[in-house]
N, C-alpha and C positions, 0 to 999 in steps of 0.2 A: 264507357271504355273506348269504342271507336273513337270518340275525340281527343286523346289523350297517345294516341299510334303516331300521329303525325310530327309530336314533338321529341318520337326518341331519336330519329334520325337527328334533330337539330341539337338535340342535347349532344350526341355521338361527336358532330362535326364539332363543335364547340370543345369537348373534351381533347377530341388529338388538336385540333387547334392548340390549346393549352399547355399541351404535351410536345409539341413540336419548336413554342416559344421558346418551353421552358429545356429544353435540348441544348447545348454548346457545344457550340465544334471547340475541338482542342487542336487540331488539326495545323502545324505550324505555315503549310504551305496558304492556309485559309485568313487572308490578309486585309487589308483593310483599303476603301479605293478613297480618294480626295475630291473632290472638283476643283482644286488648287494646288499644285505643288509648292506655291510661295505666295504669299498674301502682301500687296503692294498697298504701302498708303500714300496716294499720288496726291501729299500735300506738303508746301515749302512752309513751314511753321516762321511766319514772321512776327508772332508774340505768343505769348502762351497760351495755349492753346490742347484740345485734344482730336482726335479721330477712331471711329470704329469700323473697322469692316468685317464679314465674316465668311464663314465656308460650309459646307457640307462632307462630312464624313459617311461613307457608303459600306455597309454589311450587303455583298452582293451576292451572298449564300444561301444555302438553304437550311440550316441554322443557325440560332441565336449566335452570335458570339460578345464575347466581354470582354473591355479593353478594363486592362490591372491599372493602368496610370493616365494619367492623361496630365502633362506636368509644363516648365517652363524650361526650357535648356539651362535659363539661368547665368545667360551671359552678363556679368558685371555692370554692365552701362546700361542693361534690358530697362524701359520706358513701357513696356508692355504690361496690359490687364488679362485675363481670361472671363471670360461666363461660357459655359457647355451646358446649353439647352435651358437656359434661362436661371441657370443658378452659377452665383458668381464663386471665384477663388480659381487662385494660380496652381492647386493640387484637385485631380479630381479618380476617385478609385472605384471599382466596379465599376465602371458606364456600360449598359447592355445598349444594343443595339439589335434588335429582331431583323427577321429573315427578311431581304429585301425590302428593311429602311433605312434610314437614316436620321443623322444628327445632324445639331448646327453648334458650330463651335466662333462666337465671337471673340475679337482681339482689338484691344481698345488701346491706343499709343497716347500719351502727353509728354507735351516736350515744352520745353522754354527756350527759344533761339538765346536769348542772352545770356545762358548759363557759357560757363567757361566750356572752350572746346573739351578738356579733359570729361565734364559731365553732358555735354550735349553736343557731340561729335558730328560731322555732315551727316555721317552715312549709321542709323542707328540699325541695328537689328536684333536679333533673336532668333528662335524655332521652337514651337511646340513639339514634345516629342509621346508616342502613341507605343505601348507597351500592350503586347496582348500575343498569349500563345508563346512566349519566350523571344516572340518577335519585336523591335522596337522600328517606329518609322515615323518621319517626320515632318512639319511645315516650316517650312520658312518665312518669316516677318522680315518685312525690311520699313523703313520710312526714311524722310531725310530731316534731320533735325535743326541744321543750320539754314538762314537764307546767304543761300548762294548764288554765283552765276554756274548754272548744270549746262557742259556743251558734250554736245548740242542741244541733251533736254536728260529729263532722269529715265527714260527707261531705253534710254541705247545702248547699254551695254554690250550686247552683240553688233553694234551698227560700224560699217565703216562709212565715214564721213568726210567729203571733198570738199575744203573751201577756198574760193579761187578772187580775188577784188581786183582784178584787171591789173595788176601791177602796183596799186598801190597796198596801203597799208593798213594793219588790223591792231587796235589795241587794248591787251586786257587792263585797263588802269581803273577799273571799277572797286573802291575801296572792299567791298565784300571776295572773297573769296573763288578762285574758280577750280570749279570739280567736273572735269574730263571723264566722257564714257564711252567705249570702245575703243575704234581707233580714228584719230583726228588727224586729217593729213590738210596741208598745207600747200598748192601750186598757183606760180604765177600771183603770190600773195607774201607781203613780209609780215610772221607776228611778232610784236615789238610787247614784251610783259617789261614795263619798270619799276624800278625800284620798288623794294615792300611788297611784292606781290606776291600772294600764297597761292600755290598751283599743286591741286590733289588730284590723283589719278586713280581710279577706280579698275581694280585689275581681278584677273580672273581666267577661266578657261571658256572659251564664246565657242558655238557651231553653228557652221553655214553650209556653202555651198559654191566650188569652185568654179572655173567658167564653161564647164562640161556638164554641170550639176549633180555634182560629185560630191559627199556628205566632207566634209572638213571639218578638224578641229584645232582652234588656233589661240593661242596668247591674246589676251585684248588689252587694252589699257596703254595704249602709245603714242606718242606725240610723232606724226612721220612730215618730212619734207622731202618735197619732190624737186625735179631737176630746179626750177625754178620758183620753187619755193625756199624761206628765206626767215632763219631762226635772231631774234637778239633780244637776249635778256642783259641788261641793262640797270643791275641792280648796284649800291653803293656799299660801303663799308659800316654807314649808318644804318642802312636800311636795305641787307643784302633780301633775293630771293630764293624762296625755297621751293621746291618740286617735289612729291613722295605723293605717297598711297594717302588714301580715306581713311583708313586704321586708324585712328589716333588713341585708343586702348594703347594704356602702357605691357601689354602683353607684348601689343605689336611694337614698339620705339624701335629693336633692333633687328624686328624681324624683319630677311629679305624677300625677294622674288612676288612683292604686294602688287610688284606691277613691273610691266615690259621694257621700256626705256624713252626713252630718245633717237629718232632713226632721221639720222642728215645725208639723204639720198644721193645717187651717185650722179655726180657731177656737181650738183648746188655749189653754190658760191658765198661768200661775205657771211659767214656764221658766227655770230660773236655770244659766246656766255663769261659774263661778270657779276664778281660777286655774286655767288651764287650756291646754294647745297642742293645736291640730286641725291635721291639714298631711297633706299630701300628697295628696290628694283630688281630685274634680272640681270639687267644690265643699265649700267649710266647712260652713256652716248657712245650709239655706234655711228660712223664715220667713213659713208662708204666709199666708192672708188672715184678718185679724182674730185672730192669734195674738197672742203675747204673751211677750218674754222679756229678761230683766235677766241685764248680759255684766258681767262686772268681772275685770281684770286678766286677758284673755285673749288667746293670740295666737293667728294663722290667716295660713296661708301655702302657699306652695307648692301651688297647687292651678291645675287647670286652667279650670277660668272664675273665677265669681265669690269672693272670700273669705265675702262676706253678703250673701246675697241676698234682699228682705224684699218682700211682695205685699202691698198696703195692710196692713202690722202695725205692731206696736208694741213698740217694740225702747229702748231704755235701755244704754246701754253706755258705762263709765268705765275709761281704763286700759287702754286696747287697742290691739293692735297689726295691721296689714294687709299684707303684702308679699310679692311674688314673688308674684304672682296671676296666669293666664296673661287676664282679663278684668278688669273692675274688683277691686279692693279691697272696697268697698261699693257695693251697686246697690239702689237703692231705688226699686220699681216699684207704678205706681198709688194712690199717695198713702200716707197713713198718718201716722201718729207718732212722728218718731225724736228722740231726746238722747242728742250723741255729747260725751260730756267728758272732756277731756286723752287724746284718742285720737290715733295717727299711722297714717296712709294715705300708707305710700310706694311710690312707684312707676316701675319705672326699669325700662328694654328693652321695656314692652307699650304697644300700639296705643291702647288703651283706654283713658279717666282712671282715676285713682286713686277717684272717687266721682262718681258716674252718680244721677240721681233724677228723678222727673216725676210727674206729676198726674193720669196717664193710662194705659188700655191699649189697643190694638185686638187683631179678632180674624185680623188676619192681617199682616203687613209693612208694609205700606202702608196700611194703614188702606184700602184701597179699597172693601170689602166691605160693610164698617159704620161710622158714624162712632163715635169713640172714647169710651170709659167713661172719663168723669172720675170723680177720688176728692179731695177736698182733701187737699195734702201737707202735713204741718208739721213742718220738722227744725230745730233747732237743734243748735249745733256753738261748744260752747267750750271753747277753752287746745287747737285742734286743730291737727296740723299735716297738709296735703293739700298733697303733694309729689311732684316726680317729672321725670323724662326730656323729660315732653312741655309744650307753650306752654299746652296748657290740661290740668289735672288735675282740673276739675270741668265736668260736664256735667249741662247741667240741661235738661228737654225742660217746656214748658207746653201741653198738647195743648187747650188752650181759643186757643191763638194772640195770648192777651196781653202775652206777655213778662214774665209774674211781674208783672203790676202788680195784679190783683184776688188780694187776700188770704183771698178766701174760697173760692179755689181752689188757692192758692198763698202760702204761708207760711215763708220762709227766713230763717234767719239764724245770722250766725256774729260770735262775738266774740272778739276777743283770739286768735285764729289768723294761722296763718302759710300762704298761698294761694299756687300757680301759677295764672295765668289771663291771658290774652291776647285770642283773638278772643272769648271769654264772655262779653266787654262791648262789641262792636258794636254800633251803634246800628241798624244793617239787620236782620240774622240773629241777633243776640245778646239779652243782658240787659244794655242800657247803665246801668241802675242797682243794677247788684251790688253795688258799694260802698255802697251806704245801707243795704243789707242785711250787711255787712261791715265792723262797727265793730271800730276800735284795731285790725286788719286789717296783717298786714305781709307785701308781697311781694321776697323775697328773689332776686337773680339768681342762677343757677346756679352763677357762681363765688362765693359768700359760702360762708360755713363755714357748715351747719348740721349733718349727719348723721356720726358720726365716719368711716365707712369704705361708702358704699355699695355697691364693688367686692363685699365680701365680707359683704353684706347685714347692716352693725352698723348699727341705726339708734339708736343711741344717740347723746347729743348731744356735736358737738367741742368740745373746750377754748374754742374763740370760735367758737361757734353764736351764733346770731344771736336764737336760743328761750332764752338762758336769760334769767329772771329779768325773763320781759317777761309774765308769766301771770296771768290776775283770781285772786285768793286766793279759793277756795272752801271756805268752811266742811265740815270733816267730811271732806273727801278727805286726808288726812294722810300716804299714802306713794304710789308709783308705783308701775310695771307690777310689778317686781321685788321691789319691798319697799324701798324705798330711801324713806326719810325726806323728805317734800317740806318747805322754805326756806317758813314760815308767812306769812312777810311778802312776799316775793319768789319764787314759786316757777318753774318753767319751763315752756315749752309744750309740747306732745306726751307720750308715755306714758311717759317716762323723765327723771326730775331730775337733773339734771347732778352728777358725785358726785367 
């Protein structure tokens, strides 16, 4: 009998052992811990190929608890496998996990770089999603599927990045693709992207740390130039360039705000974008104070505020297109010098006009603080069409409170365009003499034909648009947005010649 005393205690400890495994907390606040919040596969797949990496899930309690799911988000273009704890499949239900242990959860990507971007996209992802206690929480998978050029590499997404070539010049003309991450600034260096060139920008919400070290949170995904840094895209009518987000999921085609913009710093000089589409973005190209930059035959669209947004600069632009902007089209703030010829600014579903401008800034909303820094504005705007949804598609602000009558703080005009505008001309709150500033000037009602299909944003001109063949003949401009041959003697208004 005495030798048989010593094992009741171990029998004992072994039972609540047992009893304690088999315990589950239900406890919603009792959650699950990761050793990874996102699982990176830090590989460029240049032929078919796969990759596994894995992670550890932590029960940091003192009971059992049980995840209900353990599943695949299921994103469309998902490249991704599961195995949890050595047993494979993309669904996996009751997984226990005992009191301070752990699991391992593998994630296996295969991708084919030569599948069409539509199935094998740069930037491929997924997330595992973790259901347990009413709670769901997740991982993120990313890989890159395409070979690309990654600048400055794939995992800077948070990085700001200076590239400087003493003055001379940087060029992307690498037939592969180039995919931007954080923010990529430009000084004392020109980058020249030509012709053909596909330029994806990887956007997102990035945190750092200001120059006080001070937690910040900031937009990433921007192309910046500095004073002396120096943009030109350089693309053709055959072989225009494109700019947008990594997304190429047809969820995303028109989704905006995939990424930050374009920033042509204050003062830079010699900016040229041709031939050329920027889209999906917060913003197209901002244009800041005392810049400088000549647009020819380019579109910008689908973006969340502004399409151009320009800070007393100087901007030049023929042949261009504005639309689906979730803010103006064009906004042009605290004066400067614009020349907008054979441009269209349409604009249908937003609050905003289609073209916004003023003479002025302050330094807070209301000007209460300080009264406002004027700048003399001077835009001219011909063979333009400023179109759209709303009674008024141009807003003009005069922060001198003249109403555009002193030209030497305010200088407009447009010729041979085709105008929405309504209360813009009240003689109370308005400009009642826009019209003098709006020669050979046509306002079309909303039911005239002008744009073939705005439904499905074709802004090209209908069979009986009301633009064609009503345009001043300007010397030297000889084809449209597209490439299309402009009528020498009669040609039409806005960026596209009726064909």
């Amino acid at each position: 009998m005495k030798y048989l005393l010593p094992a009741i205690p171990l029998a004992f400890l072994l039972l609540v052992a047992c009893n304690r495994e088999d315990k589950f907390t239900t406890k919603s606040s009792d959650q699950l811990e990761f050793s990874v919040d996102t699982l990176h596969f830090d590989t460029v797949f240049t032929e078919l190929g796969s990759a596994t990496r894995y992670f550890r899930v932590y029960n940091r309690h003192n009971e059992s608890i049980k995840i209900s799911k353990i599943q695949l988000a299921g994103n469309q273009q998902s490249k991704f496998n599961l195995n949890v704890d050595g047993i494979p499949g993309d669904l996996h239900e009751d997984v226990v996990i005992y009191p301070h242990d752990s699991i391992y959860v593998f994630a296996e990507v295969t991708i084919d770089p030569d599948d069409p971007l539509s199935a094998s996209p740069y930037f491929v992802y997924d997330s595992i999603l973790f259901e347990t206690n009413g709670n769901v929480q997740s991982v993120t998978l990313e890989a890159w599927g395409q070979n690309a050029n990654y600048i400055p590499n794939r995992w800077s997404k948070d990085s700001i990045v200076l590239y400087s070539c003493g003055g001379s010049e940087v060029i992307w003309d690498d037939p592969k693709p180039y995919v931007i991450y954080g923010i990529v600034a430009f000084d004392d260096c020109t980058l020249t992207i030509p012709a053909g060139a596909r330029i994806h920008v990887h956007g997102g919400v990035s945190k750092g740390e200001d120059e006080n070290g001070e937690a910040i949170t900031y937009n990433s995904g921007r192309l910046f130039f500095l004073q002396n840094g120096r943009l030109q895209v350089l693309g053709t009518a055959e072989n225009p360039v494109t700019i947008e987000g990594d997304r190429l999921e047809e969820d995303f085609t028109d989704a905006d705000g995939q990424w930050t913009g374009i920033i042509l710093g204050a003062g830079s000089d010699g900016h040229v974008i041709e031939h050329a589409t920027i889209k999906n973005a917060l913003f197209g190209v901002y244009v800041d104070s005392s810049a400088e930059l000549s647009m020819k035959n380019v579109q910008i669209y689908n973006t969340s505020g502004a399409g151009l947004f320009a800070v007393h600069a100087d901007v030049e632009a023929e042949n261009c297109l504005f639309y689906n902007t979730g803010s103006h089209g064009v906004q042009l703030v605290y004066g400067g010098n614009y020349d907008f010829t054979y441009c269209t600014l349409a604009n249908y579903g937003t609050d905003a006009a289609a073209l916004s401008m003023g003479n002025g800034i302050c330094s807070d909303p209301f000007c209460a603080d300080a009264p406002p820094r004027i700048h003399k504005l001077r835009a001219d705007f011909t063979n333009c069409i400023v179109f759209g949804s709303k009674r008024d598609e141009i807003s003009i602000t005069d922060f001198t409170g003249n109403q555009g009558q002193d030209p030497g703080t305010m200088n407009y005009a447009f010729d041979h365009c085709i105008v929405r505008v309504d209360e813009l001309t009240d003689a109370m709150t308005g400009f009642p003499d826009f019209f003098d500033h709006c020669q050979n000037c046509l306002t079309p009602t909303p039911q005239e034909a002008l744009f073939a299909d705005t439904n499905e944003d074709d802004y090209r001109l209908d069979t009986l648009s009301v633009a064609e063949q009503m345009a001043l003949t300007i010397p030297g401009i000889l084809i449209d947005l597209i490439g299309t041959e402009r009528d020498p003697a009669t040609p039409d208004i806005g960026c596209f010649e009726y064909k």
